[in-house]
Structure formats: C-alpha cells, structure tokens
KOLVO-478172 format. One record per residue: residue in one letter; x, y, z of N, C-alpha, C, O, CB in turn; residue number from 0. Coordinates in nm, 4 decimals, padded with zeros to 6 digits, always signed. Glycine has a CB too. Layout:
<recs>
> A/X/Y/Z/X/Y/Z/X/Y/Z/X/Y/Z/X/Y/Z/NUM $
...
</recs>
This chain:
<recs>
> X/-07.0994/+05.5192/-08.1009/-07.0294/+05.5624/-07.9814/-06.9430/+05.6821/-08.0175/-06.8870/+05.6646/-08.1258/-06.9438/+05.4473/-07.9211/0 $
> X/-06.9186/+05.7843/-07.9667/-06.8678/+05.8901/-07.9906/-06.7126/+05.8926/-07.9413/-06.6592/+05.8097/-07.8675/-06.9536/+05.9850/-07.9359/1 $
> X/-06.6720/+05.9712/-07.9813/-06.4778/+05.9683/-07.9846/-06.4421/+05.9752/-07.8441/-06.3722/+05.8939/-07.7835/-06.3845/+06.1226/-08.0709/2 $
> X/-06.4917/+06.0704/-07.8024/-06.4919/+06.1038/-07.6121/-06.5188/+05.9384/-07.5740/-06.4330/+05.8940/-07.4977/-06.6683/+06.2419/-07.5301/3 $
> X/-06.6107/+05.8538/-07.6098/-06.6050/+05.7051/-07.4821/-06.5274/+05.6136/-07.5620/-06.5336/+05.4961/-07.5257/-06.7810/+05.6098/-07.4304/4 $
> X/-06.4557/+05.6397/-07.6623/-06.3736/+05.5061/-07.7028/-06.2809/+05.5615/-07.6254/-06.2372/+05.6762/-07.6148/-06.3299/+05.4592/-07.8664/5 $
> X/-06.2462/+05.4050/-07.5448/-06.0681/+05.3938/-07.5288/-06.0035/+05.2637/-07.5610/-06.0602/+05.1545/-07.5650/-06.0161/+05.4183/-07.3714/6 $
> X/-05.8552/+05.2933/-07.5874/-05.7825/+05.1687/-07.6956/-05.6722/+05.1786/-07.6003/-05.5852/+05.2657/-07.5984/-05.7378/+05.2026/-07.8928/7 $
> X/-05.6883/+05.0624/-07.5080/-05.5643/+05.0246/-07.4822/-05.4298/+04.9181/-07.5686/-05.4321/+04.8186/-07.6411/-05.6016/+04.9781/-07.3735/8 $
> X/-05.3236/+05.0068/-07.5108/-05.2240/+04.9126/-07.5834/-05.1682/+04.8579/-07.5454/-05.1184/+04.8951/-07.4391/-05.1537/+04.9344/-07.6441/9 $
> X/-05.1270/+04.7124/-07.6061/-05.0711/+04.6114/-07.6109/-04.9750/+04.5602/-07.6579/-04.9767/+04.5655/-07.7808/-05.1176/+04.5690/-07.6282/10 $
> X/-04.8438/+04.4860/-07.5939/-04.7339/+04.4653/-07.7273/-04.7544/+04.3271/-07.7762/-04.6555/+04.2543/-07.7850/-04.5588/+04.4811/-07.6856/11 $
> X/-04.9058/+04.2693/-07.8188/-04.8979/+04.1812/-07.9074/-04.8931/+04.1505/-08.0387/-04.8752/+04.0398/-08.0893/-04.9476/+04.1441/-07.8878/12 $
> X/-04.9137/+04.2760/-08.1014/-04.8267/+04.3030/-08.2320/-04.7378/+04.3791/-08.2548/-04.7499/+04.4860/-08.1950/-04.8796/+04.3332/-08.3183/13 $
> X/-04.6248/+04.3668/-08.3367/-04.6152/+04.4347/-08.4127/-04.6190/+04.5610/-08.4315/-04.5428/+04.6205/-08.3553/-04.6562/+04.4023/-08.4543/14 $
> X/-04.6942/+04.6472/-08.5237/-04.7849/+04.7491/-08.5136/-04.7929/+04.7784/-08.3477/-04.6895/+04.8173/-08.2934/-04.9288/+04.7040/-08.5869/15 $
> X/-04.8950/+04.7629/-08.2797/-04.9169/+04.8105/-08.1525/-04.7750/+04.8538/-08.0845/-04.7639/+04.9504/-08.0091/-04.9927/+04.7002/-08.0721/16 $
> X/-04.6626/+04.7626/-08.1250/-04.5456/+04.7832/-08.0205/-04.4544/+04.9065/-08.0695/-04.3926/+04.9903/-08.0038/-04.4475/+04.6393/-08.0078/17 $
> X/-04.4719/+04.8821/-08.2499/-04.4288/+05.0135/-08.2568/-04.4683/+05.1613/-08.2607/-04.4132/+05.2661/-08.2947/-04.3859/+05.0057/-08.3259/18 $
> X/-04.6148/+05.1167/-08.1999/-04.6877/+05.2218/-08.1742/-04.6753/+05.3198/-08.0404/-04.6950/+05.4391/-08.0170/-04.8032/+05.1698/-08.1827/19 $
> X/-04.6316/+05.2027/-07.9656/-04.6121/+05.2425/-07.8329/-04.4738/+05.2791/-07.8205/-04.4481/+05.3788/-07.7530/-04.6504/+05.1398/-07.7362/20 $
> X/-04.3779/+05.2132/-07.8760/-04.2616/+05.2879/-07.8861/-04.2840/+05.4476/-07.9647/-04.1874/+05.5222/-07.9488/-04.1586/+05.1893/-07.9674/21 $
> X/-04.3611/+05.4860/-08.0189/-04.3699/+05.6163/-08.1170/-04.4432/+05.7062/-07.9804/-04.3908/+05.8135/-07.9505/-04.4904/+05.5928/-08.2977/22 $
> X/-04.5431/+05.6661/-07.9153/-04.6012/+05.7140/-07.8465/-04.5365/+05.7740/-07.7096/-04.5562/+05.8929/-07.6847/-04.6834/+05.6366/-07.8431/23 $
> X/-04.4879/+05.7234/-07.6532/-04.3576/+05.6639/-07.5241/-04.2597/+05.7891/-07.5537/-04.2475/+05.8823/-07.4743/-04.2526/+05.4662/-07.5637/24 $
> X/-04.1812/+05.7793/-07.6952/-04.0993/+05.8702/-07.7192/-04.1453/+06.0043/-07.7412/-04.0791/+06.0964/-07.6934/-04.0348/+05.8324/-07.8092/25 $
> X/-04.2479/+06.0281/-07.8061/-04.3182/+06.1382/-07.7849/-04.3651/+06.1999/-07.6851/-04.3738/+06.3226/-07.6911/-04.3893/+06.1323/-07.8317/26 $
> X/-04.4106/+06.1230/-07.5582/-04.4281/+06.1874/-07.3765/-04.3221/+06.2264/-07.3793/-04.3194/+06.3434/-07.3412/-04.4530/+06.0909/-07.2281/27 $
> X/-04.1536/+06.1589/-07.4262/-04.0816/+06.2016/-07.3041/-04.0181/+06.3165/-07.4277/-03.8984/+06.3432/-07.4169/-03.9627/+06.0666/-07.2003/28 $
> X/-04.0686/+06.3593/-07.5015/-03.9715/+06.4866/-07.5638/-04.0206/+06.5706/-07.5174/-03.9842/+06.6746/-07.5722/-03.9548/+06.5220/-07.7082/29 $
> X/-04.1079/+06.5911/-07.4190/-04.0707/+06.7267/-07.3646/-03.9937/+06.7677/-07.2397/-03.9830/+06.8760/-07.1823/-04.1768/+06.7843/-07.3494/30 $
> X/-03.9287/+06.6106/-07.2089/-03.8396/+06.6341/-07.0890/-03.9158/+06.5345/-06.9961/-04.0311/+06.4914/-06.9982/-03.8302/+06.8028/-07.0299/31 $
> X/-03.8007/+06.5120/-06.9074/-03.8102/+06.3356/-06.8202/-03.9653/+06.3327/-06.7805/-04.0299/+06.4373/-06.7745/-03.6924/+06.3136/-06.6329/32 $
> X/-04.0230/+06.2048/-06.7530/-04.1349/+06.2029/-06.7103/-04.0785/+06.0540/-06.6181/-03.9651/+06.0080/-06.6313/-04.2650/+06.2082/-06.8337/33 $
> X/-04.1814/+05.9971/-06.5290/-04.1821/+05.8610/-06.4546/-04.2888/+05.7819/-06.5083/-04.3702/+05.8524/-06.5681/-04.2016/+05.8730/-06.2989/34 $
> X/-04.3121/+05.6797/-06.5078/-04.3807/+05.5954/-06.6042/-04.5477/+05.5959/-06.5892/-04.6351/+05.5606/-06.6683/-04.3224/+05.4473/-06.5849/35 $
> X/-04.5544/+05.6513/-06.4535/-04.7303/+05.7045/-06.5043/-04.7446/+05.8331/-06.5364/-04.8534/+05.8510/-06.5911/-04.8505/+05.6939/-06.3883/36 $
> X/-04.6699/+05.9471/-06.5239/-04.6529/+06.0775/-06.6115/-04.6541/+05.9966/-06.7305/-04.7722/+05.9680/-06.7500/-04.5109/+06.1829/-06.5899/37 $
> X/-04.5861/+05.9485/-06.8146/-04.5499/+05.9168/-06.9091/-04.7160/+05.8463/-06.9740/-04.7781/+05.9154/-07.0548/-04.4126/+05.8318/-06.8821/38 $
> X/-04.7565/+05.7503/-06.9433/-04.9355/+05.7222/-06.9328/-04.9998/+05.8147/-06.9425/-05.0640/+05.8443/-07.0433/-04.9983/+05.6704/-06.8146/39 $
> X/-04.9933/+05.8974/-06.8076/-05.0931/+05.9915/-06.8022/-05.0607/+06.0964/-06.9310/-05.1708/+06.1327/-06.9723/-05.0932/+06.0622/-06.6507/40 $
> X/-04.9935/+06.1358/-06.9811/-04.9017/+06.2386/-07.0923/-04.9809/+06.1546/-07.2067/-05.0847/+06.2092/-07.2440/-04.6838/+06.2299/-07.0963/41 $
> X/-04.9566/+06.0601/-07.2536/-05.0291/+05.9795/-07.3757/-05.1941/+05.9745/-07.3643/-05.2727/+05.9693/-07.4589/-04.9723/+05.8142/-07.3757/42 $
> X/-05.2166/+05.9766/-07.2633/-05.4024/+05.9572/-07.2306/-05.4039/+06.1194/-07.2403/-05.5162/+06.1517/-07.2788/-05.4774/+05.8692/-07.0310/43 $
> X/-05.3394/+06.2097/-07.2243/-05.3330/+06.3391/-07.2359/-05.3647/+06.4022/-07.4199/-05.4479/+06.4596/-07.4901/-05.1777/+06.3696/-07.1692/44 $
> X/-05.2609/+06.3539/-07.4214/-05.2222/+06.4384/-07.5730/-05.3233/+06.3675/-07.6931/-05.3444/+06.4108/-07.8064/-05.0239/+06.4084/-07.6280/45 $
> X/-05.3862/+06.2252/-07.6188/-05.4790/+06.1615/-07.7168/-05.6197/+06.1870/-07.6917/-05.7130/+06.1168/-07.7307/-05.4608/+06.0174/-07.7201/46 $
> X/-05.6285/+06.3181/-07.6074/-05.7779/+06.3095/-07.5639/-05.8401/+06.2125/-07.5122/-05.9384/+06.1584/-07.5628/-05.8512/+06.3278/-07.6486/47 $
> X/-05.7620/+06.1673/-07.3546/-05.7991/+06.0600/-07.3211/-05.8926/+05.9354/-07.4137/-06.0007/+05.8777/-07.4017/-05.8518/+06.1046/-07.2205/48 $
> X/-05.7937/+05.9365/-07.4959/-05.8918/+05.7987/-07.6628/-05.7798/+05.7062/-07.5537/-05.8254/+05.6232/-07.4751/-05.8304/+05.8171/-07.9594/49 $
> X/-05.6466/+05.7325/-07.5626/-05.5393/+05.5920/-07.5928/-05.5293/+05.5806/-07.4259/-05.5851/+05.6811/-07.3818/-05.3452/+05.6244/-07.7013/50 $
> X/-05.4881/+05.5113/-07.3346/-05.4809/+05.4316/-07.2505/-05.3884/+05.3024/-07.2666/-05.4159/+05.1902/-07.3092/-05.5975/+05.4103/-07.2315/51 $
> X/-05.2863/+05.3490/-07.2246/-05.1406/+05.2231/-07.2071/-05.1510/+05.1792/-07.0340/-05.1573/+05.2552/-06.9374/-04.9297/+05.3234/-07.2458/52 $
> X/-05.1501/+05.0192/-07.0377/-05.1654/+04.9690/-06.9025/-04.9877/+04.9838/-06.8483/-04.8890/+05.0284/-06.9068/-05.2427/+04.7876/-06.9056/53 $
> X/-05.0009/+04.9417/-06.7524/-04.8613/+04.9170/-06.7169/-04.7491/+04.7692/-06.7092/-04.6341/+04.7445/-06.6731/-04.8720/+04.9660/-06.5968/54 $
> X/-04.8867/+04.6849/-06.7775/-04.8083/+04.5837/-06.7997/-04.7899/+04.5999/-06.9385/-04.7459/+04.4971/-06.9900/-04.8576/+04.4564/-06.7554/55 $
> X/-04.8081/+04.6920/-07.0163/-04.7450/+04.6935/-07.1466/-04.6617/+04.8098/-07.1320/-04.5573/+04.8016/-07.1968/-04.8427/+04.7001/-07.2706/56 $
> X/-04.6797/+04.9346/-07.0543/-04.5548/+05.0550/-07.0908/-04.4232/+05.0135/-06.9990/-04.3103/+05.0495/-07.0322/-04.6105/+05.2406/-07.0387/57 $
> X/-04.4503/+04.9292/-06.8727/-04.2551/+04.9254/-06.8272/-04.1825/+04.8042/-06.8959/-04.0613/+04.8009/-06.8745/-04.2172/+04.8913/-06.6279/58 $
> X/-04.2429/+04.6865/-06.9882/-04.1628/+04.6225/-07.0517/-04.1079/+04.7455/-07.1841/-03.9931/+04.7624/-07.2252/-04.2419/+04.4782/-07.0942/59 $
> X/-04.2318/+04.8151/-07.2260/-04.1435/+04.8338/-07.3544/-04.0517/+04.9983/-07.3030/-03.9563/+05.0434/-07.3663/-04.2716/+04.8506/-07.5297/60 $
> X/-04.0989/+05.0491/-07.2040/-03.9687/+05.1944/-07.1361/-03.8551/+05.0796/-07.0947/-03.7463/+05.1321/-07.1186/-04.0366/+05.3254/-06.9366/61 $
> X/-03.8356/+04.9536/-07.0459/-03.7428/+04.8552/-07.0728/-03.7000/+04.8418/-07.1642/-03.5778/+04.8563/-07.1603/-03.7636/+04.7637/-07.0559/62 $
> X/-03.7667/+04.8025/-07.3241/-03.6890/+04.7652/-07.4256/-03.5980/+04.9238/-07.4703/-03.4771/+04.9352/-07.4901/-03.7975/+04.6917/-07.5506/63 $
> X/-03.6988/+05.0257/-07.4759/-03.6607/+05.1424/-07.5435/-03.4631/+05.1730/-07.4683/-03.3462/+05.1835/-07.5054/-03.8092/+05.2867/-07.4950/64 $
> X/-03.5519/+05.1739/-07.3437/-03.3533/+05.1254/-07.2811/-03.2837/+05.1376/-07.3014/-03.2027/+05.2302/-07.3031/-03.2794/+05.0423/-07.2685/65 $
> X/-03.2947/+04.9759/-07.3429/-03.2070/+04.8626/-07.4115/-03.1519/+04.8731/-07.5752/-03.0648/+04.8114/-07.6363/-03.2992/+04.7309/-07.4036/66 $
> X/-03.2296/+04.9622/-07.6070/-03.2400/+05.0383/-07.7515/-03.1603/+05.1679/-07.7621/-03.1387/+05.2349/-07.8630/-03.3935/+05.0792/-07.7846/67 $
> X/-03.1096/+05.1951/-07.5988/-03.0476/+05.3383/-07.6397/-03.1438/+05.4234/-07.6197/-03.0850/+05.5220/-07.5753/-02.9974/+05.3579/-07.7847/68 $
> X/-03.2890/+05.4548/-07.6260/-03.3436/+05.5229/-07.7215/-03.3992/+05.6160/-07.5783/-03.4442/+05.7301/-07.5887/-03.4532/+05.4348/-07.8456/69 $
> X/-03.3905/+05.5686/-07.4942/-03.3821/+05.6538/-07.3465/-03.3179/+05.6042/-07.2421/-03.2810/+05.4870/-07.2488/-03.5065/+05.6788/-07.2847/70 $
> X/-03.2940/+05.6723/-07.1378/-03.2170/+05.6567/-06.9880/-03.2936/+05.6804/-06.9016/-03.3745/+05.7730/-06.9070/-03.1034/+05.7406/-06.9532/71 $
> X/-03.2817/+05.6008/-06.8065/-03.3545/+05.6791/-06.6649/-03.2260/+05.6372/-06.5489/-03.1238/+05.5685/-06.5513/-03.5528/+05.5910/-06.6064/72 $
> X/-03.3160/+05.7427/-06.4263/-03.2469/+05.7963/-06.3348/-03.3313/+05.7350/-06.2126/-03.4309/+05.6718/-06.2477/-03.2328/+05.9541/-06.3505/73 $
> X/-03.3124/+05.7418/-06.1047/-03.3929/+05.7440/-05.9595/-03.3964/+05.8693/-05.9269/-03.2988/+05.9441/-05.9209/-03.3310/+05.6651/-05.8358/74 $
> X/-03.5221/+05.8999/-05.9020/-03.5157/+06.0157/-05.8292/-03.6499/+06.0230/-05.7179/-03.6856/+05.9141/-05.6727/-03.5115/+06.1386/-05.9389/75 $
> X/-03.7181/+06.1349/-05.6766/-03.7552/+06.1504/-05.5860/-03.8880/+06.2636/-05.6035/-03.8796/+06.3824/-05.6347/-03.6432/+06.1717/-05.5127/76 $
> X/-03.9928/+06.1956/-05.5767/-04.1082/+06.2771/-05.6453/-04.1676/+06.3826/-05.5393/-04.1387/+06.3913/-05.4200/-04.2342/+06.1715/-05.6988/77 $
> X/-04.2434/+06.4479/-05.6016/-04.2937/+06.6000/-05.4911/-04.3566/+06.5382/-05.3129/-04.3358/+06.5845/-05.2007/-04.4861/+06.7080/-05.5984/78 $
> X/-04.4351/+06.4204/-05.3591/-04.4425/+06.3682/-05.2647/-04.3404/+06.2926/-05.1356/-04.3743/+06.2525/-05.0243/-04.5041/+06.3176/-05.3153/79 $
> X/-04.2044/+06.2933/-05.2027/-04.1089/+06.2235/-05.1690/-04.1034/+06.0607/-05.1806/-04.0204/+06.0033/-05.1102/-04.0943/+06.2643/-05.0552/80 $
> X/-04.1581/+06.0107/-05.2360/-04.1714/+05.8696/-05.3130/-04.1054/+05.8428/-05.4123/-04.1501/+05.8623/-05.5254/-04.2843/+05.8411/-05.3593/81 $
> X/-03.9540/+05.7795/-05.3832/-03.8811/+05.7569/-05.4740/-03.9445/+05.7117/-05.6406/-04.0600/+05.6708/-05.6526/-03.8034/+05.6640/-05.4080/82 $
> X/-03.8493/+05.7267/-05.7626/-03.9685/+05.7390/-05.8869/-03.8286/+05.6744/-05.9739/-03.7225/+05.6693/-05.9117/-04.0588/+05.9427/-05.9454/83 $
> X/-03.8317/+05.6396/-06.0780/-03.7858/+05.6592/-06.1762/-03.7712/+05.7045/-06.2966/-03.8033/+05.6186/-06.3787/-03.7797/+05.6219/-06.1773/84 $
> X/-03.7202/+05.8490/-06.3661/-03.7155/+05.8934/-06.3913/-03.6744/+05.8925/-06.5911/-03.5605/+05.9027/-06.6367/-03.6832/+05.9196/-06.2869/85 $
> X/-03.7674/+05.8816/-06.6516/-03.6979/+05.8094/-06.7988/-03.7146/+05.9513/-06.9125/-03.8101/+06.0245/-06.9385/-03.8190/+05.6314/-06.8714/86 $
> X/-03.5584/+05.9457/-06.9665/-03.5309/+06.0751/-07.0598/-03.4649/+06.0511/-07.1674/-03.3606/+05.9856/-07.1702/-03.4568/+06.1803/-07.0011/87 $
> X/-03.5480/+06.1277/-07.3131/-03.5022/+06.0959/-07.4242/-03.3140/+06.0685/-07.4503/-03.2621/+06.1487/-07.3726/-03.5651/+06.2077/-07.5008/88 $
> X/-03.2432/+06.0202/-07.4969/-03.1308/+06.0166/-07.5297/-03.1048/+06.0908/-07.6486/-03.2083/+06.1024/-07.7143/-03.0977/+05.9014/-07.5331/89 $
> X/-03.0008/+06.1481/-07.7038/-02.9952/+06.2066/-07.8585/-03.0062/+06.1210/-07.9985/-03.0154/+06.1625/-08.1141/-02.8611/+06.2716/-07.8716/90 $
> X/-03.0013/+05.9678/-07.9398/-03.0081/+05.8940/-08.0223/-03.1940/+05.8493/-08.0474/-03.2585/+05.8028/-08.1414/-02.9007/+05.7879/-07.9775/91 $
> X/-03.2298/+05.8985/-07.8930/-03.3755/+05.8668/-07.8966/-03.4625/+05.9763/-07.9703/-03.5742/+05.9579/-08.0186/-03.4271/+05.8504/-07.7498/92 $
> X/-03.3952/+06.0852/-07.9698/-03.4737/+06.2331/-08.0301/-03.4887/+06.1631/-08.1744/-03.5951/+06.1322/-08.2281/-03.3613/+06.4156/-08.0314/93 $
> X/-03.3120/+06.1383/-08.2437/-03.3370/+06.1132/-08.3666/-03.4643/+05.9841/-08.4307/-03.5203/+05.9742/-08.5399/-03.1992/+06.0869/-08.4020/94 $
> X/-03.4704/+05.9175/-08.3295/-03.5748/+05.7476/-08.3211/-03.6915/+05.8414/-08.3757/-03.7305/+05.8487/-08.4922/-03.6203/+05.6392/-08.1143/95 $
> X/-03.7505/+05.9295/-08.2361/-03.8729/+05.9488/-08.2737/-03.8679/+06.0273/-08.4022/-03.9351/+05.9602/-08.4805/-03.9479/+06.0102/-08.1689/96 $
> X/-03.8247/+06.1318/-08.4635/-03.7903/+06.1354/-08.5900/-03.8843/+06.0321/-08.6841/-04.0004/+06.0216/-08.7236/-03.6418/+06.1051/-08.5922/97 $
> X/-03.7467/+05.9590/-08.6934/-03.7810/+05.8364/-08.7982/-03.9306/+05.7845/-08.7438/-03.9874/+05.7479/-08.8466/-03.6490/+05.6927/-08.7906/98 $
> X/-04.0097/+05.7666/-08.6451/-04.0867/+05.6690/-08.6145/-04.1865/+05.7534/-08.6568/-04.2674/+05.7043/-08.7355/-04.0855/+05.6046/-08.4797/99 $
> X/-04.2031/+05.8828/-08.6203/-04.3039/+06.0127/-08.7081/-04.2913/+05.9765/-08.8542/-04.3887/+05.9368/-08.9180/-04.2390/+06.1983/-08.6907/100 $
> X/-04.1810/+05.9890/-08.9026/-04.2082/+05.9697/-09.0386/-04.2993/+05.8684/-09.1031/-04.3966/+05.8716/-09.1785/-04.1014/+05.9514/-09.0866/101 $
> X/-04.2017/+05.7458/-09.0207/-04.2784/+05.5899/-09.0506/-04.4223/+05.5742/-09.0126/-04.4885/+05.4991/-09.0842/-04.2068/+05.4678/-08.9644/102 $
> X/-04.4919/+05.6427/-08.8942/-04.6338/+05.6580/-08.8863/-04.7080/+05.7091/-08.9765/-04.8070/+05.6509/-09.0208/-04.6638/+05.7170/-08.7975/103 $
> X/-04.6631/+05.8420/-09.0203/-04.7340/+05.9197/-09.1228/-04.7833/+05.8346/-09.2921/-04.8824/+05.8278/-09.3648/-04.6200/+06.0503/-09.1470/104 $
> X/-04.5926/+05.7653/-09.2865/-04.6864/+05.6896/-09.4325/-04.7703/+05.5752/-09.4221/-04.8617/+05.5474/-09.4997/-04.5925/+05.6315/-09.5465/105 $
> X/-04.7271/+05.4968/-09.3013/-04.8460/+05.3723/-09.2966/-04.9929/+05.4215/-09.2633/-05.0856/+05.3538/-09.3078/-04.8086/+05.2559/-09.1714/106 $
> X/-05.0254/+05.5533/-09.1757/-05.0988/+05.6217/-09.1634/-05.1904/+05.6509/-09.3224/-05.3057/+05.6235/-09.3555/-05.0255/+05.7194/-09.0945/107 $
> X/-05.1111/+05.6978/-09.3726/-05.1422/+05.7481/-09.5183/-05.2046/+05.6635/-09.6230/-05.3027/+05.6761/-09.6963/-05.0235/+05.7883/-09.5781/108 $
> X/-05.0873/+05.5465/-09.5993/-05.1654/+05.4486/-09.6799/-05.2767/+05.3534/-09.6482/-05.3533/+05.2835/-09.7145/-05.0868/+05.3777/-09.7227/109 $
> X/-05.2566/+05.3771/-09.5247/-05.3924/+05.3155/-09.4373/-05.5306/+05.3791/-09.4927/-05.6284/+05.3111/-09.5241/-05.3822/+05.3606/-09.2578/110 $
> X/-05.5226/+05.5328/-09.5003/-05.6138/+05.6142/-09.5336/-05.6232/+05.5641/-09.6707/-05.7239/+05.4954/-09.6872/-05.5857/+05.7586/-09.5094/111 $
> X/-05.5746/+05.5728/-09.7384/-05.5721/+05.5499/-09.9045/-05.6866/+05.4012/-09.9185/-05.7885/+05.3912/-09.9868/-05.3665/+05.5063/-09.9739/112 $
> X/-05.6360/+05.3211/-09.8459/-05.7360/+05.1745/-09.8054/-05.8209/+05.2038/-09.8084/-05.8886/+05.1681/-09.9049/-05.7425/+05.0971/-09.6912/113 $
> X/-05.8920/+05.3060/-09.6869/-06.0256/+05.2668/-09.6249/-06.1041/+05.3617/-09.7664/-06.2192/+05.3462/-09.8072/-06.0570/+05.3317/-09.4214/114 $
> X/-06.0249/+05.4359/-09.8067/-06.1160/+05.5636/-09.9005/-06.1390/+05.4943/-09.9836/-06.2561/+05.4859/-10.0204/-06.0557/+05.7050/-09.9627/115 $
> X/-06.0343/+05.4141/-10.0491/-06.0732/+05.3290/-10.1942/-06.2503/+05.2345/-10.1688/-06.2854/+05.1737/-10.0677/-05.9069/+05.1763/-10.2239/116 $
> X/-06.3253/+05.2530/-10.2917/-06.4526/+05.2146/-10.2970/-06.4202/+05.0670/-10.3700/-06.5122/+04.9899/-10.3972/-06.5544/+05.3279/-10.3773/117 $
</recs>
C-alpha cells in the first residue's frame, strides 16, 4: 500500500499516541490560534493527509493541554458567523513544544536504530 492511502488515526490509548498528539496539537497551533477542526485539518495537512485525529480524541486532549497551561482558548466567531472556539499556544506552551520536538527526535532515533539493527 503506498504512503498516499495509509491513514493512522489517533488515539489516547497509549501513552506514546497521547504524547504524540500532544506534540502534534502544539505544533498546529504555533502558527497562531486555530479551532479544533482547523487544528485536525492543519495535522492531516502538514502530514500529507497520512495522520487523521478524530474528535473524540483531539477535544479531550486540547482539554488536557489546557489544563496543562500549555494553551488557552477564547470564543469567538467564525467567517461563517458560527460561534468557534478558539485555542492558542501559551509561552509556557511554545516552550512544551520545544521539549516535546526534542523528546520525539530521540525516541524517533532510537526507534530507527531498532528497526536497522539486523
């Protein structure tokens, strides 16, 4: 199957996955507020439509992130005029994704190191 028809939705039943989606989540919103299917659609974006987050897994964890500090949201009011809610990195959240880049790259790394070893 080729890269174009896989899609991986995520889930917060691990672990891993949740802090994946927290890494992912924070990364939509650094480029400035998004509403929680911008925020979807932005991740199915930047992953070459591969990744696909449902919405019963991205508003619990744009909930936890919250609750974490690690963003804010607002009410606001979309082009259509359909009230929205509005979720934006915090300075404490800039520094998160930071650290969570880092922390991807080496489990990333050593992940790679795994599969290469014969």
């Amino acid at each position: 199957m080729s890269k174009d028809k896989v899609s991986t939705v995520l889930t917060p039943k691990a672990d891993l996955l949740q802090g994946t989606l927290d890494l992912l989540i924070l990364k939509a919103l650094a480029a400035g507020p998004r509403h929680g299917w911008a925020v979807s659609k932005r991740i199915r974006q930047m992953s070459s439509e591969v990744l696909t987050v449902n919405q019963g897994s991205l508003y619990p964890a744009l909930y936890r992130l919250e609750d974490r500090g690690w963003i804010t949201s607002a009410e606001g009011v979309s082009p259509e005029g359909r009230r929205i809610r509005l979720y934006r990195l915090t300075p404490t959240g800039r520094r998160q994704l930071s650290t969570e880049i880092e922390a991807w790259r080496a489990f990333s790394g050593a992940v790679d190191r795994v599969v290469a070893t014969e």
